[in-house]
C-alpha positions in Angstrom: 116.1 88.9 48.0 117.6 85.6 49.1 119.8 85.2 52.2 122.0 82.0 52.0 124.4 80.8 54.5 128.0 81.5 53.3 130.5 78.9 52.2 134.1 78.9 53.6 135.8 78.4 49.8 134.9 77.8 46.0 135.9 74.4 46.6 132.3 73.4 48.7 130.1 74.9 46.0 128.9 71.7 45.3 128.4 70.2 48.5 126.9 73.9 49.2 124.4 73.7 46.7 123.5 70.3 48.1 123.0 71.4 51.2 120.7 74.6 50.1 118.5 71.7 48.3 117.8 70.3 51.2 117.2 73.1 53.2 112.9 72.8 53.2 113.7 69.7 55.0 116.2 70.7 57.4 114.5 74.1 58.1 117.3 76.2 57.4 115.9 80.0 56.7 116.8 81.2 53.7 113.7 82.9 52.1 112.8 86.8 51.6 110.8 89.2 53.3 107.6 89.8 51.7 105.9 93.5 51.9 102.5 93.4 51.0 100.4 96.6 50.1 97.5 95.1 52.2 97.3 97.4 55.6 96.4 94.1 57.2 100.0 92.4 55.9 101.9 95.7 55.8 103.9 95.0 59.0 103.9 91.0 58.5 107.3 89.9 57.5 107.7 85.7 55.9 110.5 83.8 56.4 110.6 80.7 55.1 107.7 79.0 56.3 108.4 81.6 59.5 105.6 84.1 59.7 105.7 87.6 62.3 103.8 90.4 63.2 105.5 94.3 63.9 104.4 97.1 65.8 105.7 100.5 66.3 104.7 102.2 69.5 101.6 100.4 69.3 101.0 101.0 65.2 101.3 98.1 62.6 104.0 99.4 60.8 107.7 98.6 60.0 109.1 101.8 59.9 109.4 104.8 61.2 110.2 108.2 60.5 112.8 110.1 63.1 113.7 114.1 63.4 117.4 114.8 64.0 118.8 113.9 68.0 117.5 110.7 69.7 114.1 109.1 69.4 112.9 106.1 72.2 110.3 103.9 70.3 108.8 100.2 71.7 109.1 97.8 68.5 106.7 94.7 69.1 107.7 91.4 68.0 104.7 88.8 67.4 105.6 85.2 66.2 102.1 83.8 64.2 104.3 80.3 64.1 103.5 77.6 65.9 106.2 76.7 66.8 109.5 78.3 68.8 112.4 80.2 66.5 114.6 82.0 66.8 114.8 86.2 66.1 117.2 89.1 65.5 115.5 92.6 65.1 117.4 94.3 62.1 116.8 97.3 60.7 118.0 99.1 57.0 121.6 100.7 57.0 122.4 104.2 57.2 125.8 105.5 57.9 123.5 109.0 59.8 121.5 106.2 61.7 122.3 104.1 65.2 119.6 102.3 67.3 120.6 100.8 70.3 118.5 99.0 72.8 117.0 99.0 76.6 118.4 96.1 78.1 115.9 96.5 81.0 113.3 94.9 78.3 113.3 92.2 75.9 116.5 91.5 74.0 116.6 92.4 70.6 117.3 88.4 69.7 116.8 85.1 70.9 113.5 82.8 71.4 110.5 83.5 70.3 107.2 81.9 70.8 104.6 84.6 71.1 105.5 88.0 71.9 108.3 90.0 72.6 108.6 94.3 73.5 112.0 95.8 72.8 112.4 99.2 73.3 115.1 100.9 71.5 116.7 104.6 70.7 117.4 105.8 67.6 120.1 108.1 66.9 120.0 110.4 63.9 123.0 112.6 63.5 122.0 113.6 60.4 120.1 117.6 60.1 116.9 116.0 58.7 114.3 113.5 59.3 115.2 109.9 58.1 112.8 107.2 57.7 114.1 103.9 59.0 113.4 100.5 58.3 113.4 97.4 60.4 112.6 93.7 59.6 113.0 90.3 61.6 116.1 87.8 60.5 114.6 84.4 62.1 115.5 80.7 61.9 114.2 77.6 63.0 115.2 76.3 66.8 117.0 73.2 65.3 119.7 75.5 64.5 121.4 78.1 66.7 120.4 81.8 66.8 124.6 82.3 65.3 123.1 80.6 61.9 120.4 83.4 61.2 122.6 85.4 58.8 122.0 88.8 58.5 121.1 89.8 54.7 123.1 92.3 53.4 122.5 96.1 53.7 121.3 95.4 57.6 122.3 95.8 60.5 121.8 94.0 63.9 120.2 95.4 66.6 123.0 95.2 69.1 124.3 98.3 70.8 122.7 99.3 74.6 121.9 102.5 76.0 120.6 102.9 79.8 118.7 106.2 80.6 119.9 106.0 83.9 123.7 107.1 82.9 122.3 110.5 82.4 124.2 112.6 84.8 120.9 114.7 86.3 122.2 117.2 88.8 118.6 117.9 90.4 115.3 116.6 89.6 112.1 119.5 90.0 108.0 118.6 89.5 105.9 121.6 90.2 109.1 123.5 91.5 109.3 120.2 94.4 112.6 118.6 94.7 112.4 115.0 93.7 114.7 111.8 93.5 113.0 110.2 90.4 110.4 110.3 87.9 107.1 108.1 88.6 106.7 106.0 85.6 103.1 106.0 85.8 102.7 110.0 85.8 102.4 112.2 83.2 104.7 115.2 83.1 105.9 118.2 80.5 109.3 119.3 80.7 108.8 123.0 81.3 112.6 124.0 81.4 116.1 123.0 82.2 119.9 124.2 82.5 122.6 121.8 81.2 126.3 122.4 82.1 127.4 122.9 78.5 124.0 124.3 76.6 123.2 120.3 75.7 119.5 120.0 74.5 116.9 118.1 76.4 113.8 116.6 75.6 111.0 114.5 77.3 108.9 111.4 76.2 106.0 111.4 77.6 104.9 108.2 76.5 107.6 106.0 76.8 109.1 108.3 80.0 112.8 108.5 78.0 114.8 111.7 78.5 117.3 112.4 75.9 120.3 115.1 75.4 122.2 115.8 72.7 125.1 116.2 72.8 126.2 113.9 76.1 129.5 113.7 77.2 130.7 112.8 80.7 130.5 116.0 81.5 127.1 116.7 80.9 125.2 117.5 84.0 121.8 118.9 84.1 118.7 120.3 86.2 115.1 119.6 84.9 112.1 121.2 85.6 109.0 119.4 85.4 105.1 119.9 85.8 102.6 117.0 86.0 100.1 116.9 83.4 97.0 115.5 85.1 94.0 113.3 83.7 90.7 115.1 84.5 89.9 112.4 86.3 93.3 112.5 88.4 92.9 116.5 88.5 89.5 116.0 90.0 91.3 113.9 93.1 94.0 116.2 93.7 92.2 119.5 94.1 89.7 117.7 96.4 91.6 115.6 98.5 90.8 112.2 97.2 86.8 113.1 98.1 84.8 111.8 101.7 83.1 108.8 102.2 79.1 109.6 101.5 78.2 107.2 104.3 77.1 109.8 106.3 74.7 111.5 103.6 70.8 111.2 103.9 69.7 111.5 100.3 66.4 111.5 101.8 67.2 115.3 102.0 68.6 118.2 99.9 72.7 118.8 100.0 73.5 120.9 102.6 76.5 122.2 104.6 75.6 119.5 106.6 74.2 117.3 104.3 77.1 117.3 101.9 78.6 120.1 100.0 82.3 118.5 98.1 83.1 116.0 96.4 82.5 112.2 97.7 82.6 108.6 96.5 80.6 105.8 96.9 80.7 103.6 100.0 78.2 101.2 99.1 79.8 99.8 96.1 77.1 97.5 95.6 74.7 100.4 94.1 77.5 100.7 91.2 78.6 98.6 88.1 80.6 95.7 88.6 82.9 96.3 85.4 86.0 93.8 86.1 83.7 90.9 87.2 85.3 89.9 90.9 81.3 90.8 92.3 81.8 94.4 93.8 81.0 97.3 91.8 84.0 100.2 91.2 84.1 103.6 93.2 82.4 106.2 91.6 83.4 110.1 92.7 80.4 112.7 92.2 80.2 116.3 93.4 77.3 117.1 95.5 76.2 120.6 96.7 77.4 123.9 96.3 80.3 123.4 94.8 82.1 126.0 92.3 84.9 124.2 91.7 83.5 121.2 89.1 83.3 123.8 85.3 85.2 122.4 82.2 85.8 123.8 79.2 85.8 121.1 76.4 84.7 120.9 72.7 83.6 124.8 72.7 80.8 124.9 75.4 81.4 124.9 79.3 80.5 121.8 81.7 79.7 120.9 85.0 81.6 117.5 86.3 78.8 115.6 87.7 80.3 112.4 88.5 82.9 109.6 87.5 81.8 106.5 85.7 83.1 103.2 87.0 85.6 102.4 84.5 87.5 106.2 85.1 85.7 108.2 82.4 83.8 111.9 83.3 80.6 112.4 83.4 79.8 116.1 81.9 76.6 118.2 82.0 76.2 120.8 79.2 76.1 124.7 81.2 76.1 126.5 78.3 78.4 128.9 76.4 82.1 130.1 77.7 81.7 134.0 78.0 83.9 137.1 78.4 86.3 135.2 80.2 83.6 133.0 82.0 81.5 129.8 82.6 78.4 130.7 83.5 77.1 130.4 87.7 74.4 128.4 89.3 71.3 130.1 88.7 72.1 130.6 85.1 69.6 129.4 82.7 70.9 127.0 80.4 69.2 125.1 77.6 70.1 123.7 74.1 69.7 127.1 72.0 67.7 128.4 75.0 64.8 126.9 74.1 62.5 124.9 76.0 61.5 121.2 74.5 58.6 118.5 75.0 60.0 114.9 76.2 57.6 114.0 73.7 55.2 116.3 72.4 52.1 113.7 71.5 50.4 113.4 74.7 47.7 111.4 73.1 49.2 108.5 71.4 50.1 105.8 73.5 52.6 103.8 71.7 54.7 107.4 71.4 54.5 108.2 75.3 55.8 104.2 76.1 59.2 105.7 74.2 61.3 106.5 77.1 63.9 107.0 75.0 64.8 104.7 72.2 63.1 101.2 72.1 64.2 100.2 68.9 61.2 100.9 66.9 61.2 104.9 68.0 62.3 107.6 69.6 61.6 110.3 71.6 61.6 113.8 71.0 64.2 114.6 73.3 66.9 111.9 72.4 66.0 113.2 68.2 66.8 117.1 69.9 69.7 116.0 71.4 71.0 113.7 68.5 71.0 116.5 66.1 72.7 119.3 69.0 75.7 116.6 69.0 76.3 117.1 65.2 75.0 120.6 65.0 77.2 121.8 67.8 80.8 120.3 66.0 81.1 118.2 69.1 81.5 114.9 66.7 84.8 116.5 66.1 85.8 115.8 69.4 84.7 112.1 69.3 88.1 110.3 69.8 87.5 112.2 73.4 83.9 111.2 74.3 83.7 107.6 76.2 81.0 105.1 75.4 79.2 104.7 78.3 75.3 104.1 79.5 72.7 106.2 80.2 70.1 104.8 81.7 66.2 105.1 81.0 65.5 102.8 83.9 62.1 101.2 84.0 63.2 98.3 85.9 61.0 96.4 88.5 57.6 98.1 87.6 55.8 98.4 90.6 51.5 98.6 90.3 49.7 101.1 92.9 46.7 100.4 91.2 44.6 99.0 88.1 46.3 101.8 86.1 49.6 103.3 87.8 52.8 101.2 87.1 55.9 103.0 88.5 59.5 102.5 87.6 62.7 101.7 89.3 64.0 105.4 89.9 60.3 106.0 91.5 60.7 103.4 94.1 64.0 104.2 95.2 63.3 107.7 95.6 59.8 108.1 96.1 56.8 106.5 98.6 54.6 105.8 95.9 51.4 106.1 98.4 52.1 109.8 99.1 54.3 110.7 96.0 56.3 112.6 98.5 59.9 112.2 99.0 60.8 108.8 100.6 62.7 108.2 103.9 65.1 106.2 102.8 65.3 107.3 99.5 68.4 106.0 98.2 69.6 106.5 94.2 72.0 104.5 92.5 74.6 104.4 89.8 73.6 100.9 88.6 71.0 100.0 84.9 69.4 97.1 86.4 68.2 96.1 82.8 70.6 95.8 79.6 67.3 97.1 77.9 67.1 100.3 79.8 71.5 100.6 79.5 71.7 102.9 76.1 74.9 102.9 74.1 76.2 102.9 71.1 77.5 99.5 69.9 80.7 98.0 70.6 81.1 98.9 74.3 82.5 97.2 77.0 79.3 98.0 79.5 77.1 95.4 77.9 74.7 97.9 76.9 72.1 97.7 74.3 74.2 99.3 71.3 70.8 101.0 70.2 72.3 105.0 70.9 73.7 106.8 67.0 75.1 109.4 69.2 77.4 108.9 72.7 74.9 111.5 74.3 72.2 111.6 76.5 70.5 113.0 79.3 71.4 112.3 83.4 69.0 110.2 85.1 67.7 111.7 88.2 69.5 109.5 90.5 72.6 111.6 89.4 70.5 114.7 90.4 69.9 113.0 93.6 73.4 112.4 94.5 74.1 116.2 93.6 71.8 117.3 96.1 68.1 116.7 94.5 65.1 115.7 96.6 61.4 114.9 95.4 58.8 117.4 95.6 57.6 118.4 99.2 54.8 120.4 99.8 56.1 122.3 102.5 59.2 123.6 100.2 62.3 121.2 102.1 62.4 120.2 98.5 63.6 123.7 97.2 67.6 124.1 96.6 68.7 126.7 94.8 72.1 126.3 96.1 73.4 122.8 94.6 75.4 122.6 91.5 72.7 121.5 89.0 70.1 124.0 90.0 69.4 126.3 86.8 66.3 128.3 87.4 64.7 126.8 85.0 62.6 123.2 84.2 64.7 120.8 82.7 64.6 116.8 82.5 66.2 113.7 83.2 66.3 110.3 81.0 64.2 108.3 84.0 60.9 107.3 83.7 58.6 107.6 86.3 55.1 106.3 86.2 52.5 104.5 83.5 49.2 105.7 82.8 47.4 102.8 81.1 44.1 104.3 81.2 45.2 107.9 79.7 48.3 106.1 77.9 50.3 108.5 79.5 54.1 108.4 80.6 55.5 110.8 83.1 59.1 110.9 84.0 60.8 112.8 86.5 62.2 116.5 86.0 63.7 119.5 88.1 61.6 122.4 88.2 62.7 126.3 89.1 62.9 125.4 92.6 65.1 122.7 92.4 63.2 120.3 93.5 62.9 117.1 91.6 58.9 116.5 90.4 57.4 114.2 87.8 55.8 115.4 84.7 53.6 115.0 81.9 55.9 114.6 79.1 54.2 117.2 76.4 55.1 119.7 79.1 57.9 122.0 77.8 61.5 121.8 79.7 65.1 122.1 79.1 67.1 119.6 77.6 70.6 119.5 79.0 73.0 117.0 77.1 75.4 115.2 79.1 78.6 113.5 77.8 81.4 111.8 78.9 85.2 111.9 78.7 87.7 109.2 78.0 89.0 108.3 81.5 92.9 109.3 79.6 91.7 112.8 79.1 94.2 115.1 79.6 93.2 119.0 80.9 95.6 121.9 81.6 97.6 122.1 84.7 96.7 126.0 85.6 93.3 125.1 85.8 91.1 124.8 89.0 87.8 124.2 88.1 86.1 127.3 89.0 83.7 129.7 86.4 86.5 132.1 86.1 89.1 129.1 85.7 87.9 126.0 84.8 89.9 122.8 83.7 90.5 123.1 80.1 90.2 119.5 77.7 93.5 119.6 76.1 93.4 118.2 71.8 
């Protein structure tokens, strides 16, 4: 299909025709659009010598297909030219179809040099679903924008709508009175009364309400609940959490010693993820809390903690029962068996895998691996974050000719006594990108070496829930925080080298609660720990509790 610019009369054909000759050189646009079955060219239209990219609501595609009443989409414009033109968003006639624009946003036409966002709403008065087309008219900027012809069969974006005309009587969320809408909130439109039975509906995503029919007599009352993140629902029902500067994590969680939910006020001992040299606040539950159980991917959870960039940190608790997650004090293990870390005590080389090195693994990482696909939790995938966890043998520290202890052993434990240390004081920092286990492609700078976004929690996360290291005279027994199970189960941290028995022992809680290193042929739970996409949306009824807990939503 050729566009041409139109003569006035028969009597310029031929100067007409001369002028289209020398259109390459003048820049004139007069070529076609070219639709390529290639996904990557799908949505790239060429004009000319004039090239663009075209999104819809974030998808490279050029059209769209819309149910019957209004529809809000965001079309992005991207020039690939070099140079400035000029634009005009069209899109394919149909006498059922109108799609006017948001003048609030970028225009529909004008200058283009890089990108431009347009949201517009489609009208389909038609009883069925339409697909509708849009494409880019464009000329060069040594003409004007009035010399990009439309080609025939299209129409110009050029109508405007404004949301704001909507005559909205009164304004509920969660049965509150309000004046407007936060644009950053999520909501669902729960119900609504219009003056003359009009039809509502609600756009989450791009915050547009529409009703059809509207007249200037339409009034109406809507009636909104916020839909919450689990991290944002994690906030609210605690109050935004307490400062932890008060805690002594030299000693168990108490009523005293912290029983809630807090967040970091040393944000040097977490990950610096944006770069400006101060690590992000990180919220963890600590205690004897009952309000932290999730329901997601089949299984129940405990919330253990946010990660620095807004994702959740989950610990497996086991199966969701008659109506119920199960309590502290409830045993819970992968198939409720008990595993080895790594079950060849002997051999060396096999102990010194923590828990993936690159040339091996251990036991537990292989048992947890095969749980994740097992379980059907790689069906939930799009939901699980990839994020570290942290086998941290960073800053080995020799007692003696043959004992080399890790990082988590000299921040929690006096290495003299191998009692709990006075100023024991975890962390939510990998100090080595070697020790930080991910799968490839994140945005931590881990080591990409993890198959599977699973591991274990490192028992400075059982430290900031209310773990203390072994004592002799019991102050190290809690049966009261969160994570206690009964049972013995371990953590991903290393905690000293053997050379002389070519032994590893790593740290792991023990029926009492308290945290103890141990030989790692010795038989323990494996818990799996995962975490959530900090976008992860849960059910508003929940509250967290066995009885009640959040609830993922798909």
């Amino acid at each position: 299909m050729k566009y041409y610019f139109k003569s006035k009369s028969k009597k310029y054909l031929l100067a007409t025709i001369l002028l289209l000759s020398l259109c390459p050189l003048l820049g004139l646009t007069y070529s076609s659009f070219i639709f390529s079955s290639d996904n990557y060219r799908a949505s790239e239209m060429y004009i000319g010598s004039l090239m663009y990219g075209i999104k819809i609501n974030d998808e490279s595609v050029s059209k769209i297909t819309v149910e019957p009443g209004e529809t809000e989409v965001n079309i992005e414009i991207t020039s690939l030219n070099t140079v400035s033109s000029f634009y005009k968003l069209i899109y394919k006639e149909n006498s059922n179809i109108l799609v006017e624009y948001n003048e609030d946003n970028d225009l529909p036409s004008g200058n283009i040099s890089n990108k431009r966002n347009i949201t517009i709403k489609i009208t389909n008065s038609s009883s069925s679903n339409i697909e509708v087309e849009f494409d880019i008219a464009s000329g060069y900027i040594t003409n004007t924008i009035e010399q990009v012809i439309i080609p025939q069969g299209y129409t110009e974006v050029t109508g405007i709508y404004i949301v704001n005309d909507i005559n909205i009587v009164a304004l509920y969320v969660d049965n509150e009175k309000v004046d407007t809408l936060d644009s950053s909130t999520n909501y669902e439109l729960e119900s609504y009364t219009c003056t003359n039975n009009e039809v509502v509906t609600w756009n989450n995503d791009t915050k547009a309400i529409t009703i059809k029919p509207i007249t200037e007599a339409t009034g109406c009352t809507l009636y909104f609940n916020r839909k919450y993140t689990l991290y944002e629902k994690i906030l609210a029902d605690n109050n935004n959490g307490m400062s932890d500067a008060n805690i002594d994590f030299s000693q168990i969680s108490s009523n005293t010693n912290g029983k809630g939910l807090y967040y970091t006020s040393d944000l040097s001992l977490t990950e610096d993820l944006n770069g400006d040299g101060t690590g992000e606040r990180v919220y963890y539950y600590r205690g004897a809390v009952t309000n932290n159980n999730v329901r997601f991917g089949g299984f129940c959870w405990r919330i253990v903690r946010t990660n620095e960039d807004g994702s959740v940190r989950l610990r497996y608790n086991g199966e969701y029962s008659n109506g119920t997650c199960p309590v502290t004090g409830t045993e819970v293990k992968i198939n409720n068996t008990d595993y080895y870390f790594n079950e060849d005590y002997d051999d060396q080389k096999y102990n010194e895998y923590i828990w993936e090195d690159g040339t091996g693994e251990s036991l537990a990482k292989t048992t947890i691996d095969e749980w994740y696909t097992s379980s059907g939790l790689e069906d939930y995938e799009d939901q699980i974050a990839n994020v570290p966890y942290c086998a941290d043998k960073s800053n080995p520290t020799t007692k003696s000719y043959d004992e080399t202890f890790y990082g988590a052993a000299n921040r929690l434990v006096d290495i003299t006594t191998q009692t709990a240390k006075s100023d024991a004081q975890p962390t939510y920092k990998c100090a080595d990108i070697e020790d930080k286990h991910t799968v490839s492609g994140d945005s931590w700078g881990g080591n990409g070496k993890l198959s599977k976004p699973i591991g274990l929690l490192t028992v400075d996360e059982v430290a900031y829930a209310g773990g203390r290291f072994y004592q002799g005279d019991g102050s190290s027994n809690n049966s009261t925080y969160y994570l206690y199970t009964s049972a013995y189960f371990w953590t991903i941290s290393p905690f000293v080298w053997y050379s002389d028995l070519g032994e590893v022992r790593s740290f792991y809680v023990v029926s009492t609660g308290s945290l103890i290193d141990g030989c790692m042929d010795v038989a323990g739970g494996l818990l799996p720990a995962v975490s959530l996409k900090a976008e992860t949306m849960v059910n508003a009824e929940g509250n967290g509790t066995y009885t009640n807990p959040y609830v993922v939503e798909s």
